[in-house]
N, CA, C and O atoms as a Maestro MAE file, in Angstrom:
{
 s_m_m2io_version
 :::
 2.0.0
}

f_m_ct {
 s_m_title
 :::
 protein
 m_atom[348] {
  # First column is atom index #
  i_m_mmod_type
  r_m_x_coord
  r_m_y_coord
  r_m_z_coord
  i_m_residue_number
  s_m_chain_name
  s_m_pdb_residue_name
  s_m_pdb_atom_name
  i_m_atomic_number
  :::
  1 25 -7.503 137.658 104.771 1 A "UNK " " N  " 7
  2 3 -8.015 136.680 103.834 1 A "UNK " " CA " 6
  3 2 -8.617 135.515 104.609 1 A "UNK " " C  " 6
  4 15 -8.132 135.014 105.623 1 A "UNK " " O  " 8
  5 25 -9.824 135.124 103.947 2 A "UNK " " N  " 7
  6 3 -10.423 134.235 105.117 2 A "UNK " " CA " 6
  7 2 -9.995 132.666 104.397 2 A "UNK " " C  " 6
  8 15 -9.830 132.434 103.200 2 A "UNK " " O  " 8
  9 25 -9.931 132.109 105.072 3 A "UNK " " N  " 7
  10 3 -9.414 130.320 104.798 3 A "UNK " " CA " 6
  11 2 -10.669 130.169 104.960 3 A "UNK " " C  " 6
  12 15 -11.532 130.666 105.683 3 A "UNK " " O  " 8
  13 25 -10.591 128.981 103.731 4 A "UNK " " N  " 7
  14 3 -11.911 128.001 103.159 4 A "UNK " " CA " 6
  15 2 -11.148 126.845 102.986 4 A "UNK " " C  " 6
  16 15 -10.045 126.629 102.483 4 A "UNK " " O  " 8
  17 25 -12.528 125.722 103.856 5 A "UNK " " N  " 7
  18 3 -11.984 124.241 103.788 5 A "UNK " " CA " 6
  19 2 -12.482 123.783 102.759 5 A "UNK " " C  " 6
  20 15 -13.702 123.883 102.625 5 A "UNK " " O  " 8
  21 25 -11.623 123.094 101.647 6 A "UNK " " N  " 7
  22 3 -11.959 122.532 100.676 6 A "UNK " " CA " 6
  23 2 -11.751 121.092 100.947 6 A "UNK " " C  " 6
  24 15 -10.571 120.794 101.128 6 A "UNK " " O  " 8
  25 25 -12.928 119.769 101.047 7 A "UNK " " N  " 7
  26 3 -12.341 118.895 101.011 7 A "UNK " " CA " 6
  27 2 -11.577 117.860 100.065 7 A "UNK " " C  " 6
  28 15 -10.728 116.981 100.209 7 A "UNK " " O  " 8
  29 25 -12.187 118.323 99.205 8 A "UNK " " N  " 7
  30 3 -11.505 117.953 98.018 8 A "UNK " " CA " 6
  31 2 -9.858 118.103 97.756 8 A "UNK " " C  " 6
  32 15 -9.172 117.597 96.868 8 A "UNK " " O  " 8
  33 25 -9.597 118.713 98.518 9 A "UNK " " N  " 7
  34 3 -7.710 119.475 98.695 9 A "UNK " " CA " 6
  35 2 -7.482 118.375 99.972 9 A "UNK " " C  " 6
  36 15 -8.002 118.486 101.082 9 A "UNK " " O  " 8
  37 25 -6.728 117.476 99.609 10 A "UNK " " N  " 7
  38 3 -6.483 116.867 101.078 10 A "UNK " " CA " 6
  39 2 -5.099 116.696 100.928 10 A "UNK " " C  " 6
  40 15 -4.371 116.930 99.964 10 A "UNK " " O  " 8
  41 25 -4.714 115.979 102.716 11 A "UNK " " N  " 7
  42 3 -3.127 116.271 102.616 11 A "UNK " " CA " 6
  43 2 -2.352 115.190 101.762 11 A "UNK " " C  " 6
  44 15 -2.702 114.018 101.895 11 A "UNK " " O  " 8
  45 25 -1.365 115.490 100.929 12 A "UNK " " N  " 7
  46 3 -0.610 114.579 100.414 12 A "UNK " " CA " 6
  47 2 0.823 114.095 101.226 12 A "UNK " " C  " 6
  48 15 1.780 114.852 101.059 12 A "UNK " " O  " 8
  49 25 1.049 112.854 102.118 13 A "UNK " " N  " 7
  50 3 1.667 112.269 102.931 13 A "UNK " " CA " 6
  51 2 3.156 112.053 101.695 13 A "UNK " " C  " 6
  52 15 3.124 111.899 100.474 13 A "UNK " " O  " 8
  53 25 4.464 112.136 102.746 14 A "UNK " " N  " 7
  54 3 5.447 111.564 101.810 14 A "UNK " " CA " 6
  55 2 5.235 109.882 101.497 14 A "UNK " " C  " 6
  56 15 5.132 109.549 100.316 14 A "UNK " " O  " 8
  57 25 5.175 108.880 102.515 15 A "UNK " " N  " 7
  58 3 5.149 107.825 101.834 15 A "UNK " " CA " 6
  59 2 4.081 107.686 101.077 15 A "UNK " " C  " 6
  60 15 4.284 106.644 100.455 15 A "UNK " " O  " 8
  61 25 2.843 108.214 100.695 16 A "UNK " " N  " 7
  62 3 2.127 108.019 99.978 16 A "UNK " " CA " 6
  63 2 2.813 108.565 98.312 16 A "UNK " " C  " 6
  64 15 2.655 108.139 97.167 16 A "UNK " " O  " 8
  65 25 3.495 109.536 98.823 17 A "UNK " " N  " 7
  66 3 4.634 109.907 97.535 17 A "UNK " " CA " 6
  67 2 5.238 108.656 97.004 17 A "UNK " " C  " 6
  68 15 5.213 108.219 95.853 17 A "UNK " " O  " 8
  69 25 5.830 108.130 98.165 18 A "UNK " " N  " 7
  70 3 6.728 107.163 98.146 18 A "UNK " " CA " 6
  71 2 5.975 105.932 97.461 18 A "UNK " " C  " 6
  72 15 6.312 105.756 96.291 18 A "UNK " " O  " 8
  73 25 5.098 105.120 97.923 19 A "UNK " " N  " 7
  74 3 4.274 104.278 97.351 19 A "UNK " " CA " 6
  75 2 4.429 104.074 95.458 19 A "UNK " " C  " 6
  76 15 4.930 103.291 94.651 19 A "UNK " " O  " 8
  77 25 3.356 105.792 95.488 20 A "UNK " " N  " 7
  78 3 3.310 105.992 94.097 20 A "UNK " " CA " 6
  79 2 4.620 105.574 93.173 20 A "UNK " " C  " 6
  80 15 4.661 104.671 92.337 20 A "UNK " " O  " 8
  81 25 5.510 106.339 93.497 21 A "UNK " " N  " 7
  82 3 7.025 106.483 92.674 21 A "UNK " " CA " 6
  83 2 7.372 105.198 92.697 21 A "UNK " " C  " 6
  84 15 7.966 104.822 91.687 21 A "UNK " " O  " 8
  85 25 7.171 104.320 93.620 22 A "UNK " " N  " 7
  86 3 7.272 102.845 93.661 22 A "UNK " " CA " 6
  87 2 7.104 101.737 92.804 22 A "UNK " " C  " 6
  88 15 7.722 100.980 92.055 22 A "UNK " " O  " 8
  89 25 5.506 102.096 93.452 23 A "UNK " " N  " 7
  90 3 4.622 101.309 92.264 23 A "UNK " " CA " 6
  91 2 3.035 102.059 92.104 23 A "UNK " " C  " 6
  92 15 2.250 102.183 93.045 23 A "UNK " " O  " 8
  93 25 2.841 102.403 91.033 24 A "UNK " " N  " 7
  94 3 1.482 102.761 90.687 24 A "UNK " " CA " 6
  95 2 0.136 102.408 91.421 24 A "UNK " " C  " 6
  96 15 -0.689 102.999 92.117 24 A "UNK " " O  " 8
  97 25 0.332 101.145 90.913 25 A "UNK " " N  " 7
  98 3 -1.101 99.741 90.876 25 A "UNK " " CA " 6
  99 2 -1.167 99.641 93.012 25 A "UNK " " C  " 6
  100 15 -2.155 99.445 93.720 25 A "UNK " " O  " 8
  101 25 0.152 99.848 93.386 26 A "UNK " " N  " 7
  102 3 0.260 99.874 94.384 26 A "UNK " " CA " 6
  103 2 -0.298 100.730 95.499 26 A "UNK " " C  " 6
  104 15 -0.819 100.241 96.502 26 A "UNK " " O  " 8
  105 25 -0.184 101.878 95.309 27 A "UNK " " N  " 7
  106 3 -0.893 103.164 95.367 27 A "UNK " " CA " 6
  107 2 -2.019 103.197 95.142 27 A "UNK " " C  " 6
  108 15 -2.713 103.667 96.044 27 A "UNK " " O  " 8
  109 25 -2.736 102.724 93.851 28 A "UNK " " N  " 7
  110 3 -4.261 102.608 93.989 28 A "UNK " " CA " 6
  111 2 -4.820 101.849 94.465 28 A "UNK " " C  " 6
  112 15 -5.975 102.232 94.655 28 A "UNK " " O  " 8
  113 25 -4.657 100.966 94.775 29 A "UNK " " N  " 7
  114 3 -4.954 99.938 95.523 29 A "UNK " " CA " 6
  115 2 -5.193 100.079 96.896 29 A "UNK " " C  " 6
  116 15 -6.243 99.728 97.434 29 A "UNK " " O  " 8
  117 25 -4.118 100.651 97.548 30 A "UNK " " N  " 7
  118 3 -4.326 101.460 98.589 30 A "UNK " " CA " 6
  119 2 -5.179 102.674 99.068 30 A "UNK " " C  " 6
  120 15 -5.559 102.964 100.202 30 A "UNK " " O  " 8
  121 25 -5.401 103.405 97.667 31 A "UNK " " N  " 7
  122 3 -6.347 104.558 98.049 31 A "UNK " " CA " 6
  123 2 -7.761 103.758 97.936 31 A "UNK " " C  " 6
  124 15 -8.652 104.122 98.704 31 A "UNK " " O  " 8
  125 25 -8.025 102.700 97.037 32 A "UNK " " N  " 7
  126 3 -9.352 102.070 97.081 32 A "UNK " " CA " 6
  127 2 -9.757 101.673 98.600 32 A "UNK " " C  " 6
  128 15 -10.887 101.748 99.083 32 A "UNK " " O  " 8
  129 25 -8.783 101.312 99.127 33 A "UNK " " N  " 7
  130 3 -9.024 100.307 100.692 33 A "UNK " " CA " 6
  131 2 -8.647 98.816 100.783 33 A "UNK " " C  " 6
  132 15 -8.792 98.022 101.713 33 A "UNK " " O  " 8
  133 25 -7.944 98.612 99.139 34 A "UNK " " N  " 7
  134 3 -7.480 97.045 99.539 34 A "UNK " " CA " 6
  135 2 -6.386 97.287 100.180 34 A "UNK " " C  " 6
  136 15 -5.708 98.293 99.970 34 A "UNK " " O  " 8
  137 25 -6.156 96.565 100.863 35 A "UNK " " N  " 7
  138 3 -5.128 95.837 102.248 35 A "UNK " " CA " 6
  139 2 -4.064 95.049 101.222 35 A "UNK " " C  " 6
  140 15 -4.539 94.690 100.144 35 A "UNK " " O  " 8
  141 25 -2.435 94.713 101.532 36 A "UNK " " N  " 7
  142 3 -2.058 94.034 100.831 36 A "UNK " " CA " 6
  143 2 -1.842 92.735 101.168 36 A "UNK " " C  " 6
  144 15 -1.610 92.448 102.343 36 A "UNK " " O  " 8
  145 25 -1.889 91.774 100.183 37 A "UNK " " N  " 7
  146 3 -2.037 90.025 100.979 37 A "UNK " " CA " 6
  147 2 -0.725 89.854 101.615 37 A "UNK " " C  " 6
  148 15 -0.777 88.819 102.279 37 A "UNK " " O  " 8
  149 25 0.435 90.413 101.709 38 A "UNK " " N  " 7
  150 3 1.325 90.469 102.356 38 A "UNK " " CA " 6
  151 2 1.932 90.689 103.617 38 A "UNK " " C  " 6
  152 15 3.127 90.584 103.891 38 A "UNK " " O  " 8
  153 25 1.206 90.932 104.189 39 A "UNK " " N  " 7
  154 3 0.721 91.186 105.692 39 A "UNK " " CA " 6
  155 2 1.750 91.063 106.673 39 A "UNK " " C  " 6
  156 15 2.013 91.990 107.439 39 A "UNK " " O  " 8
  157 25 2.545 89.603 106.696 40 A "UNK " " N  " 7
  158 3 3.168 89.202 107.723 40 A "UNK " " CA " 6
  159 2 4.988 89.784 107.196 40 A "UNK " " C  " 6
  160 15 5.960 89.843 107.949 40 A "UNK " " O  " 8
  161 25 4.952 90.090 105.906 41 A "UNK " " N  " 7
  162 3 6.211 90.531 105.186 41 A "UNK " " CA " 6
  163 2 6.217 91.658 106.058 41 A "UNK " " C  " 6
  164 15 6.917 91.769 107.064 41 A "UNK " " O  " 8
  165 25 5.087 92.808 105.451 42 A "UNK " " N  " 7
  166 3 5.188 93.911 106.010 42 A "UNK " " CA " 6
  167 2 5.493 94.040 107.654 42 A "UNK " " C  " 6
  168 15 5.971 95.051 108.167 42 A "UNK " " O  " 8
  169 25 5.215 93.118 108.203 43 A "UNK " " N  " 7
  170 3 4.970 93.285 109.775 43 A "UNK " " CA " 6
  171 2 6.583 92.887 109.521 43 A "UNK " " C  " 6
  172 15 6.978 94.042 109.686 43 A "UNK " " O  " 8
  173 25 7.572 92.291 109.302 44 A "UNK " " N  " 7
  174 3 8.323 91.728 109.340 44 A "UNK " " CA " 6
  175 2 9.520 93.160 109.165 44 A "UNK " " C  " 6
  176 15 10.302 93.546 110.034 44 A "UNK " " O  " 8
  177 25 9.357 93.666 107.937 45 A "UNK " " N  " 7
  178 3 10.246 94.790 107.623 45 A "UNK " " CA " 6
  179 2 9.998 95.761 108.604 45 A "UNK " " C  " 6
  180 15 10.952 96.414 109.027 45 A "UNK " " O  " 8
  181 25 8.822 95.967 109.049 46 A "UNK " " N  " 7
  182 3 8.724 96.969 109.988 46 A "UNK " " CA " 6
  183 2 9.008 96.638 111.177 46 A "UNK " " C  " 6
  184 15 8.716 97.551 111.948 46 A "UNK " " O  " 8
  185 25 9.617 95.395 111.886 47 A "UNK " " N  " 7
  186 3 10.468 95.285 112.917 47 A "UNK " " CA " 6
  187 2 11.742 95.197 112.859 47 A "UNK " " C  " 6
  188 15 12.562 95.434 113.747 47 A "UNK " " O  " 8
  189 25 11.957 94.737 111.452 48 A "UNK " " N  " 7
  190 3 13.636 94.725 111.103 48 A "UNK " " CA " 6
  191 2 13.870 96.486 111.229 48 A "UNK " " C  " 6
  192 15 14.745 96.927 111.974 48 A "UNK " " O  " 8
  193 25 13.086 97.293 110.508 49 A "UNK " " N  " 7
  194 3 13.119 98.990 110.671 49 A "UNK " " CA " 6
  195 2 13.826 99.429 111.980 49 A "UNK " " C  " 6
  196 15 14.868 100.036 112.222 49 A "UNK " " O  " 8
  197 25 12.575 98.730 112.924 50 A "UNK " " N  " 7
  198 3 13.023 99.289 114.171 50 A "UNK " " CA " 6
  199 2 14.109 98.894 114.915 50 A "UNK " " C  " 6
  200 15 14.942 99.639 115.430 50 A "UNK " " O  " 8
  201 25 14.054 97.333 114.964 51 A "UNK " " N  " 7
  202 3 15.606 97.343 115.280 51 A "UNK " " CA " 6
  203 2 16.716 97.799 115.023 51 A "UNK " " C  " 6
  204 15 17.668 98.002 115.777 51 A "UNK " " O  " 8
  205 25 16.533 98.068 113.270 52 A "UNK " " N  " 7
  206 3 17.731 99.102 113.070 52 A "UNK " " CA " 6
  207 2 17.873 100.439 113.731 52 A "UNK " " C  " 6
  208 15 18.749 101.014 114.377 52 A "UNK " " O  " 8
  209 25 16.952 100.641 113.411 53 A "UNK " " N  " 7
  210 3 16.593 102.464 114.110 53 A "UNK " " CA " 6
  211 2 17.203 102.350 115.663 53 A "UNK " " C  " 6
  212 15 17.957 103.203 116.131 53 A "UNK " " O  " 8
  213 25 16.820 101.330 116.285 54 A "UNK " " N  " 7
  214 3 17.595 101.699 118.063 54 A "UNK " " CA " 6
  215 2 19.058 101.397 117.388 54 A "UNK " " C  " 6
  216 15 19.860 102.318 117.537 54 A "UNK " " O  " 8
  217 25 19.501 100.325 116.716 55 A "UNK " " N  " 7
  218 3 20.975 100.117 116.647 55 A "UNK " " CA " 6
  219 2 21.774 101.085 116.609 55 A "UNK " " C  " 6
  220 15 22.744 101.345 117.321 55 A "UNK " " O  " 8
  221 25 21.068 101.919 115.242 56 A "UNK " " N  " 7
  222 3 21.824 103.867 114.585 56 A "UNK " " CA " 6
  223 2 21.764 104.572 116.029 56 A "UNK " " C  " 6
  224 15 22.818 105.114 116.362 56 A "UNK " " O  " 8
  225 25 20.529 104.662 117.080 57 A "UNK " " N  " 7
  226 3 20.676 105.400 117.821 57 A "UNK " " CA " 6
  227 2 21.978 104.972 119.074 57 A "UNK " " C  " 6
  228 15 22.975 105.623 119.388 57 A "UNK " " O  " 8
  229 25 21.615 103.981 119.456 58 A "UNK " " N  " 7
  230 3 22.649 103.113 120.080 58 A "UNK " " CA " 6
  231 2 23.991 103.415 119.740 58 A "UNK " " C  " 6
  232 15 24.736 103.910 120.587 58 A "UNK " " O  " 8
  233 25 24.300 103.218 118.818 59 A "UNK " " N  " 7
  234 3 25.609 103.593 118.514 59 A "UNK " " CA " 6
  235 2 25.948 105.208 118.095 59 A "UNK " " C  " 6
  236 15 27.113 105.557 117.904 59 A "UNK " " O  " 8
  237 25 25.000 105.996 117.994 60 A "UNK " " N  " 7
  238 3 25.151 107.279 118.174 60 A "UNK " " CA " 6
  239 2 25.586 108.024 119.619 60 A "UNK " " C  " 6
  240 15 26.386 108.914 119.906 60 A "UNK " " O  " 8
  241 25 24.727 107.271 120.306 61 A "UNK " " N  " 7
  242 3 25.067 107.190 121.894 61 A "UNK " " CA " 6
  243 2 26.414 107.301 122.216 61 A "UNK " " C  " 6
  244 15 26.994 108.246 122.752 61 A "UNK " " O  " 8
  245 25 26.983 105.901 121.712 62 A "UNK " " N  " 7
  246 3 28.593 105.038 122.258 62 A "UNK " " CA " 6
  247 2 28.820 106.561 121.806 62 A "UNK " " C  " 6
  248 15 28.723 107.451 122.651 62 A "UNK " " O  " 8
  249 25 29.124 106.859 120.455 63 A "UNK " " N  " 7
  250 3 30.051 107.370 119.745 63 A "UNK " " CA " 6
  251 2 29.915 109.103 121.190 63 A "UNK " " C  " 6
  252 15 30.875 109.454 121.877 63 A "UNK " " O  " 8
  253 25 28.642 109.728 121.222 64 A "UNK " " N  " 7
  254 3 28.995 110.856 121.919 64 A "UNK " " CA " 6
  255 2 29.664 110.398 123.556 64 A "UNK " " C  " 6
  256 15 30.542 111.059 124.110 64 A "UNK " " O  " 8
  257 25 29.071 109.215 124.114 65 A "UNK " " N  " 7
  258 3 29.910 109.219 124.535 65 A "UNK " " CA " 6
  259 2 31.376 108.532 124.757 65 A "UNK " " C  " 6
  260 15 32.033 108.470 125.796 65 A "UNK " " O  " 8
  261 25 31.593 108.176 123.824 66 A "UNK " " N  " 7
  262 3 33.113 108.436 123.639 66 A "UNK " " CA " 6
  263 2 34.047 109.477 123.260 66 A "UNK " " C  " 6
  264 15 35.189 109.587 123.706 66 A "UNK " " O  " 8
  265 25 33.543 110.164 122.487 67 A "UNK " " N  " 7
  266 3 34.056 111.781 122.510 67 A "UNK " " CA " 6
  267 2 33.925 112.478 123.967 67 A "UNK " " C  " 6
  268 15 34.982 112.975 124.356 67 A "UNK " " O  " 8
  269 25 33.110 112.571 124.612 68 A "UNK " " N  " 7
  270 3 33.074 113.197 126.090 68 A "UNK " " CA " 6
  271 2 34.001 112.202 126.883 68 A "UNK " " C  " 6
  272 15 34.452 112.836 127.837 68 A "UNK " " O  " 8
  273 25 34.549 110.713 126.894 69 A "UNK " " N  " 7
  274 3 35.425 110.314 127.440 69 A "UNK " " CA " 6
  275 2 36.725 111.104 127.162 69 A "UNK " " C  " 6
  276 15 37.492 111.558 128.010 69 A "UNK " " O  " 8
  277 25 36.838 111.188 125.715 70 A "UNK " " N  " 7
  278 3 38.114 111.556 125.351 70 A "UNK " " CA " 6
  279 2 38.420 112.677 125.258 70 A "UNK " " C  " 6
  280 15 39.607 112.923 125.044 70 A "UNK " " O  " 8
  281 25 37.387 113.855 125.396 71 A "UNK " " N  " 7
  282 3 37.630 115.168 126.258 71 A "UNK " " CA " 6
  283 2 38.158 115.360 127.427 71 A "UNK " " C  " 6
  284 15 39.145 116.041 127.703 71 A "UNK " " O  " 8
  285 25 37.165 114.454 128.443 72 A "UNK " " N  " 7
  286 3 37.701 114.396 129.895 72 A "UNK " " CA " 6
  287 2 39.362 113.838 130.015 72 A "UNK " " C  " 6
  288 15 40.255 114.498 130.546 72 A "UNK " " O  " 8
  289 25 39.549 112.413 129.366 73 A "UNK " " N  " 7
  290 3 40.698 112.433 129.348 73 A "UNK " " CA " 6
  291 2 41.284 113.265 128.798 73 A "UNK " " C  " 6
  292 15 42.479 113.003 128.941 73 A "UNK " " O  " 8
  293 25 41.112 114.482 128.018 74 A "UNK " " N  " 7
  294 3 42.308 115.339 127.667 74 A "UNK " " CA " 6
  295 2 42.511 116.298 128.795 74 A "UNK " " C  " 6
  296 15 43.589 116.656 129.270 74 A "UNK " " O  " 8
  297 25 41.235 116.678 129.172 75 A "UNK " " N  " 7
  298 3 41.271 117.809 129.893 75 A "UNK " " CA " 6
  299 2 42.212 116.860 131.421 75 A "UNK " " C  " 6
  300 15 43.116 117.416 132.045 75 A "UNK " " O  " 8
  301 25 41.894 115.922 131.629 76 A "UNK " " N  " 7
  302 3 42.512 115.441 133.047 76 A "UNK " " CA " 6
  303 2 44.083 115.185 132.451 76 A "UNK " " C  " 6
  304 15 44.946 115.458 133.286 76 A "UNK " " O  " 8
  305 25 44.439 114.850 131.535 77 A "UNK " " N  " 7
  306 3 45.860 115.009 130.746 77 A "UNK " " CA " 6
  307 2 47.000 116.472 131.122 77 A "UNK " " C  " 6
  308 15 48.085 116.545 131.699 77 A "UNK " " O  " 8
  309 25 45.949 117.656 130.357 78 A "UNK " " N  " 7
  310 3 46.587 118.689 130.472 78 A "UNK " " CA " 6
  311 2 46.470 119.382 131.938 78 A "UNK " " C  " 6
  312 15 47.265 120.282 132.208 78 A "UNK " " O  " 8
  313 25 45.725 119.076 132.665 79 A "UNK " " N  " 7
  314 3 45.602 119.568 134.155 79 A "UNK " " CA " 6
  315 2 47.055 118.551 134.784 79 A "UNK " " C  " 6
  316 15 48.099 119.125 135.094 79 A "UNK " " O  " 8
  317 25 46.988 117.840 134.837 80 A "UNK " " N  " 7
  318 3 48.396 116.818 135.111 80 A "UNK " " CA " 6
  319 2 49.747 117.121 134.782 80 A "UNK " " C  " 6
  320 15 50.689 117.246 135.564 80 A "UNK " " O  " 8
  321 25 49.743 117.238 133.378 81 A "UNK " " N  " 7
  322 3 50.682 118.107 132.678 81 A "UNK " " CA " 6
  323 2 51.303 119.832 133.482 81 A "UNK " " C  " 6
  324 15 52.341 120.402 133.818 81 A "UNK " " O  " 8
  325 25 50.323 119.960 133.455 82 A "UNK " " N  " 7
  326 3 50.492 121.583 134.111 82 A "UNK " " CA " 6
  327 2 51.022 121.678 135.408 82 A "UNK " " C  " 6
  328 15 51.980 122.307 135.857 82 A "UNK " " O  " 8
  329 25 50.089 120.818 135.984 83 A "UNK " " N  " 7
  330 3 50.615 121.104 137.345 83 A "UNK " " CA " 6
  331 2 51.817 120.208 137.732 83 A "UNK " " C  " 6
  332 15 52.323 120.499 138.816 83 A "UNK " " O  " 8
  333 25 52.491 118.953 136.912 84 A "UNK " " N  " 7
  334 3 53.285 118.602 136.885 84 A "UNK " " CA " 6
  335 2 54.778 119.269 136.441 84 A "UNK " " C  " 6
  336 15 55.921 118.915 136.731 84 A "UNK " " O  " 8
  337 25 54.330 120.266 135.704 85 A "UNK " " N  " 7
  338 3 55.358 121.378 134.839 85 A "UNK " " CA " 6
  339 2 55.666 122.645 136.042 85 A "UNK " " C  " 6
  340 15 56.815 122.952 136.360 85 A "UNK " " O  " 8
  341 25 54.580 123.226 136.563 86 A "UNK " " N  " 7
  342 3 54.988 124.017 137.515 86 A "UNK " " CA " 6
  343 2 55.731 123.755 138.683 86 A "UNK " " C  " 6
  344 15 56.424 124.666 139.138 86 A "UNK " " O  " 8
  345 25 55.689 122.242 139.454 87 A "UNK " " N  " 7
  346 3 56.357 122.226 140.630 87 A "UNK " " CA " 6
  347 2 57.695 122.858 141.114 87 A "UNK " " C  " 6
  348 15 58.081 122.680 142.269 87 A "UNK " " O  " 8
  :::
 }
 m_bond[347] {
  # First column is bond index #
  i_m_from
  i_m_to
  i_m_order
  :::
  1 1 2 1
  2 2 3 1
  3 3 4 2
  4 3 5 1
  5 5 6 1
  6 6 7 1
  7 7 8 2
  8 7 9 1
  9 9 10 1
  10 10 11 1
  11 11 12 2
  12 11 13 1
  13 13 14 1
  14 14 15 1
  15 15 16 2
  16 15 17 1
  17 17 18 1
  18 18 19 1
  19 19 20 2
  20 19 21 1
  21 21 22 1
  22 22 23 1
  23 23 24 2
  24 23 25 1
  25 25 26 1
  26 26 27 1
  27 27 28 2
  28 27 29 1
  29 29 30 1
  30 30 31 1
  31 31 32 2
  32 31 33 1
  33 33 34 1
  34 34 35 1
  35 35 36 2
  36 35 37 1
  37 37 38 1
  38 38 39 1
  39 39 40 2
  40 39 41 1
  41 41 42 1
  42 42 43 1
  43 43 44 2
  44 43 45 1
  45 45 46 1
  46 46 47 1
  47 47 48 2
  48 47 49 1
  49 49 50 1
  50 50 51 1
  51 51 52 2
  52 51 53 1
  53 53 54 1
  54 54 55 1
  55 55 56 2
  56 55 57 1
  57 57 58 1
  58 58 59 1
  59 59 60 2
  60 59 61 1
  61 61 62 1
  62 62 63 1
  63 63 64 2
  64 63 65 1
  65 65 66 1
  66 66 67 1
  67 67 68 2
  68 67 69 1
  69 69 70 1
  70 70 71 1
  71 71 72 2
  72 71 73 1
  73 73 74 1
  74 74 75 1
  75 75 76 2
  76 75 77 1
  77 77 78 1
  78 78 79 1
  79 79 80 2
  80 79 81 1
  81 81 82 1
  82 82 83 1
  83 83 84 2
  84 83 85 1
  85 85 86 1
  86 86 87 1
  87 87 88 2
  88 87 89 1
  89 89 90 1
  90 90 91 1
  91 91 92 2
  92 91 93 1
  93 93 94 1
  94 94 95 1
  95 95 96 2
  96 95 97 1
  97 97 98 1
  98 98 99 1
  99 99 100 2
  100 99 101 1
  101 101 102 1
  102 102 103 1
  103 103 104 2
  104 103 105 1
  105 105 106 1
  106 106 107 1
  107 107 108 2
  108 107 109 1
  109 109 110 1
  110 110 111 1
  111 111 112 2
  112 111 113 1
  113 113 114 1
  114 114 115 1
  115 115 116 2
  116 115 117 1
  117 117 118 1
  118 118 119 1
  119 119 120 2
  120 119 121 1
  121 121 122 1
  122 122 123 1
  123 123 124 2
  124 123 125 1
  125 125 126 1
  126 126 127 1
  127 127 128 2
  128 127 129 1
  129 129 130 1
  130 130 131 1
  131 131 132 2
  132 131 133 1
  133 133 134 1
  134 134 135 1
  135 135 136 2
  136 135 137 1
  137 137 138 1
  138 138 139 1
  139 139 140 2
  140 139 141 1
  141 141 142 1
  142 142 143 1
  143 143 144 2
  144 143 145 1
  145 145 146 1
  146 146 147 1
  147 147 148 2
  148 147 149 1
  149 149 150 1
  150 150 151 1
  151 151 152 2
  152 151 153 1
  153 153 154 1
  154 154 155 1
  155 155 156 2
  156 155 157 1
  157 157 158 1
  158 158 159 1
  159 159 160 2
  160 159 161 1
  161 161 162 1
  162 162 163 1
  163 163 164 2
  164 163 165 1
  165 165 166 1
  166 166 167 1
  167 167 168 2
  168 167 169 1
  169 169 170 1
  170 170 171 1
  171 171 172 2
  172 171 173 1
  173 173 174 1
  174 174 175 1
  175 175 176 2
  176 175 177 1
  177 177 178 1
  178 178 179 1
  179 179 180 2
  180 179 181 1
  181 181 182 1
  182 182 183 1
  183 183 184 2
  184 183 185 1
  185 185 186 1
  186 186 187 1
  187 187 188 2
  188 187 189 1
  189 189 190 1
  190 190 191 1
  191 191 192 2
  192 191 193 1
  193 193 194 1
  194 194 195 1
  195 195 196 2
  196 195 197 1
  197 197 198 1
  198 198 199 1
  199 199 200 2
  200 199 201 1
  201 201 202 1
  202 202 203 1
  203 203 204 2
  204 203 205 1
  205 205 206 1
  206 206 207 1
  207 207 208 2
  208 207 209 1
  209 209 210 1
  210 210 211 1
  211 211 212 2
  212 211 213 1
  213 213 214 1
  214 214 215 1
  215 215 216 2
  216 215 217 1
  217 217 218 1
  218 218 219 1
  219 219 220 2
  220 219 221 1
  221 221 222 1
  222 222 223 1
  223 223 224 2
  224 223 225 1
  225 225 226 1
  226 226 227 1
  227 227 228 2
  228 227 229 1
  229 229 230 1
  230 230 231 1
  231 231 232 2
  232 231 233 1
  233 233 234 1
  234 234 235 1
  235 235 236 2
  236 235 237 1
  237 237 238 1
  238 238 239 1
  239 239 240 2
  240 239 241 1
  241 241 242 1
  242 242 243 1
  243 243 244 2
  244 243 245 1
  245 245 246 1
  246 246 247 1
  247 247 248 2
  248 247 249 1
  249 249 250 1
  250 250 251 1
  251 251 252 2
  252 251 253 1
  253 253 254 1
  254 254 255 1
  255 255 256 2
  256 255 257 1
  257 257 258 1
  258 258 259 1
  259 259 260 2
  260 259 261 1
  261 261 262 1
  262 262 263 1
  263 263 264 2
  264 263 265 1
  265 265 266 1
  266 266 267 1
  267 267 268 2
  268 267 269 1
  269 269 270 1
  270 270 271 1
  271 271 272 2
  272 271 273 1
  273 273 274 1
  274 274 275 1
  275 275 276 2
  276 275 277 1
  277 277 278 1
  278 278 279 1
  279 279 280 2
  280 279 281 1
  281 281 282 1
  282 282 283 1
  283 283 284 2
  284 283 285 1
  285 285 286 1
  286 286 287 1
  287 287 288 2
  288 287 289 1
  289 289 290 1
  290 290 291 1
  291 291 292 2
  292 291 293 1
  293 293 294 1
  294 294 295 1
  295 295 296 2
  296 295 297 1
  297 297 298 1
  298 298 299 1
  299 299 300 2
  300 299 301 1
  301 301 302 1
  302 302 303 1
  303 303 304 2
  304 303 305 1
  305 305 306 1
  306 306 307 1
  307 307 308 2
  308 307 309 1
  309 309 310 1
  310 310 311 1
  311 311 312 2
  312 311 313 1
  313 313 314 1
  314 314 315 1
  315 315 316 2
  316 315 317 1
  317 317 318 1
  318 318 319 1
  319 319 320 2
  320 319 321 1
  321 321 322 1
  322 322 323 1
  323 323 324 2
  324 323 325 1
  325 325 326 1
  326 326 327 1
  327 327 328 2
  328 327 329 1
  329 329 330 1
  330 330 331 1
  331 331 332 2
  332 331 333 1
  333 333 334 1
  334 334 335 1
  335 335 336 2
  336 335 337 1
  337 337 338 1
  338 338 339 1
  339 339 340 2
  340 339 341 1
  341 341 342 1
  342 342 343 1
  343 343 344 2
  344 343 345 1
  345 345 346 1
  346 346 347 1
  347 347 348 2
  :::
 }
}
């Protein structure tokens, strides 16, 4: 089957989903090409975003490694144990 480019079929983005479900007026506005007068808000949330985003990762980090601490300490636990039990 041969593929035909239709341009009229274009891609539909999730936040553009998102927008819509939002706000309507918002969405069209956007597909026209107006810009929103809000400018410095937006710039604003989208650094608060990112800072969050390293924080979640950051502390995803701690957390694995703190589980691999507390492996090693088990495993150096029961090696101690053992060879403390056999003497």
């Amino acid at each position: 089957m041969e593929s035909v480019y239709n341009p009229a079929m274009r891609t539909i983005r999730a936040s553009e989903i998102g927008t819509y479900l939002y706000c309507r007026r918002a969405w069209w506005y956007r597909k026209q090409g107006m810009e929103s007068a809000n400018q410095s808000e937006l710039a604003t949330g989208t650094a608060l975003h990112r800072q969050h985003g390293r924080k979640v990762l950051a502390a995803g980090l701690t957390r694995t490694l703190g589980l691999i601490l507390l492996l090693l300490a088990l495993t150096l636990l029961t090696a101690y144990l053992t060879t403390a039990l056999f003497r």
